[in-house]
C-alpha positions in Angstrom: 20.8 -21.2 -50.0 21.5 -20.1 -46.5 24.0 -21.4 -44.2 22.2 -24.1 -42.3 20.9 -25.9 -45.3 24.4 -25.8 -47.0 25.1 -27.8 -44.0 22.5 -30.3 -44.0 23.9 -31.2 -47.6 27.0 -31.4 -47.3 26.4 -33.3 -44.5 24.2 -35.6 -46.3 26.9 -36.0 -49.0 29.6 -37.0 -46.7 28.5 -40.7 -46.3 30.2 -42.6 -49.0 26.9 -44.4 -50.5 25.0 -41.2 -50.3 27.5 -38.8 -52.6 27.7 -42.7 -55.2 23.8 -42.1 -55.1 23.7 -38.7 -55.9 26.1 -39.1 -58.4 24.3 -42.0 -60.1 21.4 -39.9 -60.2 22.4 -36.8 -61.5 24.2 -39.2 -64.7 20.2 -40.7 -64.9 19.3 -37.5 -65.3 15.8 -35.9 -64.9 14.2 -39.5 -65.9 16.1 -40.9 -62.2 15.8 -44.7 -61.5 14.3 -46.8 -58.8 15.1 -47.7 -55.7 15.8 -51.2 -56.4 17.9 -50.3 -59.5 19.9 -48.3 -57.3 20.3 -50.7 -54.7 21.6 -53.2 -56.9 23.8 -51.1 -58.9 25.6 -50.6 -55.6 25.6 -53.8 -54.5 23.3 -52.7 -51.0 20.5 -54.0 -49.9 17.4 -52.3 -50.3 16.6 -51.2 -46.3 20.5 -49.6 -46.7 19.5 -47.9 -49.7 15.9 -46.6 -48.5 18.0 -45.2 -45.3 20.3 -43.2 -47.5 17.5 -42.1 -49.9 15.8 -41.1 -47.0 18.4 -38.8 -46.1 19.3 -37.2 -49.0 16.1 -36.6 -49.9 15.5 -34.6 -46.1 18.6 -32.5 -46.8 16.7 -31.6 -50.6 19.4 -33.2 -52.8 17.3 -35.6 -54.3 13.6 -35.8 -55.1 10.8 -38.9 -55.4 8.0 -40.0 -57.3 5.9 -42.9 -58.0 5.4 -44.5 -61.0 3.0 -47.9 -60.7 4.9 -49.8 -57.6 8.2 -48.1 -58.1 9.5 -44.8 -56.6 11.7 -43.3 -58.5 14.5 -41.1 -57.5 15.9 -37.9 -59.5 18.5 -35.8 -58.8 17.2 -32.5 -57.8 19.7 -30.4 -60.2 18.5 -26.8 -58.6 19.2 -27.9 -55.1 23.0 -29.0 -56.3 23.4 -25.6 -58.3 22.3 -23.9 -55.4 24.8 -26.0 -53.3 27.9 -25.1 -56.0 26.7 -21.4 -56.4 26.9 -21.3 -52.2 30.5 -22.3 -52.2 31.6 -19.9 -54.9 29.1 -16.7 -53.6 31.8 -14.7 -52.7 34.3 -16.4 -55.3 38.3 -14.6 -55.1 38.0 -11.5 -53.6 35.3 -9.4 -55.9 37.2 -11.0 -59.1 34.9 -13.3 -60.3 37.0 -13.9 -63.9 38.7 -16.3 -61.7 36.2 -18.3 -60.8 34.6 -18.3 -64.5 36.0 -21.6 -65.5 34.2 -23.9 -62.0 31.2 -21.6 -63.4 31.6 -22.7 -67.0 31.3 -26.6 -65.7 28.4 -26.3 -63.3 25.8 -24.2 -65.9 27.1 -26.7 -68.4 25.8 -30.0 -66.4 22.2 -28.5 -66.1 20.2 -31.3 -67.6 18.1 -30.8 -70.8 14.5 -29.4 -71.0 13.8 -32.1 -73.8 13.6 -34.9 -71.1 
């Protein structure tokens, strides 16, 4: 993950609704859940929550598909490793021992292959 595209998510994920989505999604896991489900869960109406989608889904955070009239949204887990393993790249100073533990939790979250 370069620079500029580091940006555009963290830029995405600092809008209050956008990191609840994105959290909400990645506890879905790779199965996601609808627009609508998502809208009411957080209590927003479905234009607000198509706007937000919208965005995370243009900074790559976030991925679609249809399924009969729905769209369903998923978290898009290697866009968010990518995003943790930009912040620790160069993790305290060549001694990367340090950083093993934020490691440990991010490889652990990965979802399952078994769906």
């Amino acid at each position: 993950m370069d620079q500029g595209q580091a940006l555009a998510s963290f830029g995405a994920l600092s809008q209050e609704t956008r990191l609840q989505i994105v959290r909400m999604l990645v506890v879905a896991g790779p199965a996601g859940m609808a627009a609508g489900t998502i809208a009411e869960k957080l209590e927003v109406s479905p234009s607000n929550i198509s706007f937000h989608l919208k965005e995370l889904d243009r900074a790559g955070l976030i991925s679609q598909q249809r399924e009969a009239r729905s769209i369903i949204y998923s978290a898009n887990y290697h866009a968010l490793g990518e995003l943790v393993r930009f912040l620790m790249e160069d993790c305290c100073a060549g001694h990367p021992e340090i950083c093993a533990p934020a490691a440990a939790v991010a490889a652990c979250c990965a979802p399952s292959a078994k769906g």
